[in-house]
C-alpha positions in Angstrom: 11.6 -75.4 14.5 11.0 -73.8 17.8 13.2 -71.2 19.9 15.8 -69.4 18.5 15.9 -71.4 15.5 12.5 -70.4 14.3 13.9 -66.6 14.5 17.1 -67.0 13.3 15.8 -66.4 9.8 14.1 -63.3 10.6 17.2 -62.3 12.7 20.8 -62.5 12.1 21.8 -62.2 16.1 19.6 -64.5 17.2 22.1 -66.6 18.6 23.2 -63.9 21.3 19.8 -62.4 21.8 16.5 -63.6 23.6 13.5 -64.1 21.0 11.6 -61.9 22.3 14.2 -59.3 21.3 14.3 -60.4 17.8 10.3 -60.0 17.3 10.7 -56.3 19.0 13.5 -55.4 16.4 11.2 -57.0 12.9 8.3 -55.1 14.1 10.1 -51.7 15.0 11.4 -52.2 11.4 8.7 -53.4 9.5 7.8 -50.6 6.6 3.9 -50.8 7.8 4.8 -49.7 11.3 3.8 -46.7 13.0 7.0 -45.9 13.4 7.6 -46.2 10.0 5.3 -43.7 8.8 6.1 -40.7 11.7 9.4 -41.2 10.1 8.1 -40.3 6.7 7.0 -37.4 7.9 9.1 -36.3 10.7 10.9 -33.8 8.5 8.2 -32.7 6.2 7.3 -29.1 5.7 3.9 -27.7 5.9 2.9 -25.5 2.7 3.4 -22.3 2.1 -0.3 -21.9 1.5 -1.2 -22.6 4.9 0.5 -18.9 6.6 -2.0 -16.7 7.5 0.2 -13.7 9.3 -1.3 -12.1 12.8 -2.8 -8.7 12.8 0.3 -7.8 15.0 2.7 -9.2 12.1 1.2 -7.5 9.7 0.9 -4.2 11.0 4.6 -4.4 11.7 5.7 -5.6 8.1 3.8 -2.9 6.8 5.8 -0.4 8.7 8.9 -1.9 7.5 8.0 -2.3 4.2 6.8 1.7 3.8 10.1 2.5 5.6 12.3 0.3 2.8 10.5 1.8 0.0 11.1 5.1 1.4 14.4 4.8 1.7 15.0 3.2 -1.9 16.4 -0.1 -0.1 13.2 -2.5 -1.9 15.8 -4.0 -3.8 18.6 -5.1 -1.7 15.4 -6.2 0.5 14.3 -8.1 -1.8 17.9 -9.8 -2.7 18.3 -10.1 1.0 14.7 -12.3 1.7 15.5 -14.2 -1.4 18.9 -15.4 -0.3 17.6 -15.7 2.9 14.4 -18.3 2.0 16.4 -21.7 2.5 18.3 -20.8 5.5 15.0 -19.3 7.4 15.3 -20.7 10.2 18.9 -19.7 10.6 18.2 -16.3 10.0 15.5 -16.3 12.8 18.2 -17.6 15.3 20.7 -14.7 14.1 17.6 -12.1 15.0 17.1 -13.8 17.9 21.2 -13.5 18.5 21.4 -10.0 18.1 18.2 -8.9 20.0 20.5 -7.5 22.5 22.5 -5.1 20.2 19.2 -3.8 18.5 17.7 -2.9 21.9 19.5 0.0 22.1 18.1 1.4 18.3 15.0 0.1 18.3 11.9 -2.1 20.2 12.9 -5.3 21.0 8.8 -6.7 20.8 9.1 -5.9 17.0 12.3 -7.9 17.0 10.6 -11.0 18.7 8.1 -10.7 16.3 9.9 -10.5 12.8 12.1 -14.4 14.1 8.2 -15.8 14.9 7.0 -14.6 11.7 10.2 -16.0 9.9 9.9 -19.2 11.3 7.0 -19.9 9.8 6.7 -21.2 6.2 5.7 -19.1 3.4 6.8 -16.1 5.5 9.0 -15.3 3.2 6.8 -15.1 -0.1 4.4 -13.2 2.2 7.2 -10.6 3.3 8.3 -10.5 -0.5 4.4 -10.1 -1.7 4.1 -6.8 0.6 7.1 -5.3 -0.2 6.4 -5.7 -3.8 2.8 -4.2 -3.2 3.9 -0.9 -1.0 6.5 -0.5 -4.2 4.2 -0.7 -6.7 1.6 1.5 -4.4 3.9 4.1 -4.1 5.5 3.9 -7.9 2.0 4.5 -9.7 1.5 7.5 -6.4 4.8 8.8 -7.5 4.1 8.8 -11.4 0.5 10.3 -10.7 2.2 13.2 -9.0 4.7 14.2 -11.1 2.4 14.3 -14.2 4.2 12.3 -16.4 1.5 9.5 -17.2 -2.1 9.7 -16.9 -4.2 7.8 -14.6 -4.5 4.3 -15.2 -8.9 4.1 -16.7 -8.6 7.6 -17.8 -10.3 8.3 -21.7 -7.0 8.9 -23.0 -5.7 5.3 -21.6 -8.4 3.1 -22.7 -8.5 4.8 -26.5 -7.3 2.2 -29.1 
């Protein structure tokens, strides 16, 4: 068989297309192809382990995160960044979106900076992890001043 009728069982429209075309189309489909494999990972996600946040980032999340926990708001925070995590990258677009109303409350840089950091995976289990440690850091402060429980390695503690 030569021509089109060696290709025409490797391609079904052989009949209206040149050879040529037919080989192009096999290879671009073939599962071993480059192609193939940039597809595999086209949408893939790197892992959360990977975010390491800047010194700018995490100077700014710690002022938020004080702020929250001042104000008693850790929880809705919390609830918020949880319902938040799949969408991520819609939530960054809405910051972005509404940079122009928050430049008349606050800084617009710390704006820029909270849609970059939540762009990135694992942000959000980072944001979540310091929240939860400025909580903690300022329930056991809050305990230890009002007397009610003594400090945590004290003799009286670590008696059986």
């Amino acid at each position: 068989m030569t021509g089109r009728q060696g290709l025409s069982h490797r391609c079904s429209f052989a009949f209206i297309s040149p050879p040529w075309y037919c080989d192009v189309v096999v290879r671009f489909l073939e599962p071993a192809s480059w192609r193939m494999q940039w597809l595999k990972h086209a949408f893939a996600i790197s892992p959360a382990a990977a975010f390491t946040p800047t010194q700018a980032e995490h100077e700014l999340v710690a002022r938020l995160c004080v702020e929250l926990v001042r104000r008693n708001l850790t929880l809705p925070a919390s609830i918020l960044l949880e319902s938040f995590r799949p969408l991520s990258g819609i939530a960054t677009q809405a910051v972005i979106f509404s940079t122009p109303w928050f430049a008349t409350v606050t800084d617009t840089a710390g704006l820029q900076t909270i849609a970059r950091l939540l762009e990135r995976p694992g942000a959000v289990d980072w944001l979540l992890e310091q929240l939860q440690n400025v909580d903690d850091a300022s329930t056991v402060t809050a305990v230890r001043m009002s007397g009610d429980a003594p400090p945590p390695h004290s003799p009286t503690t670590l008696t059986h």
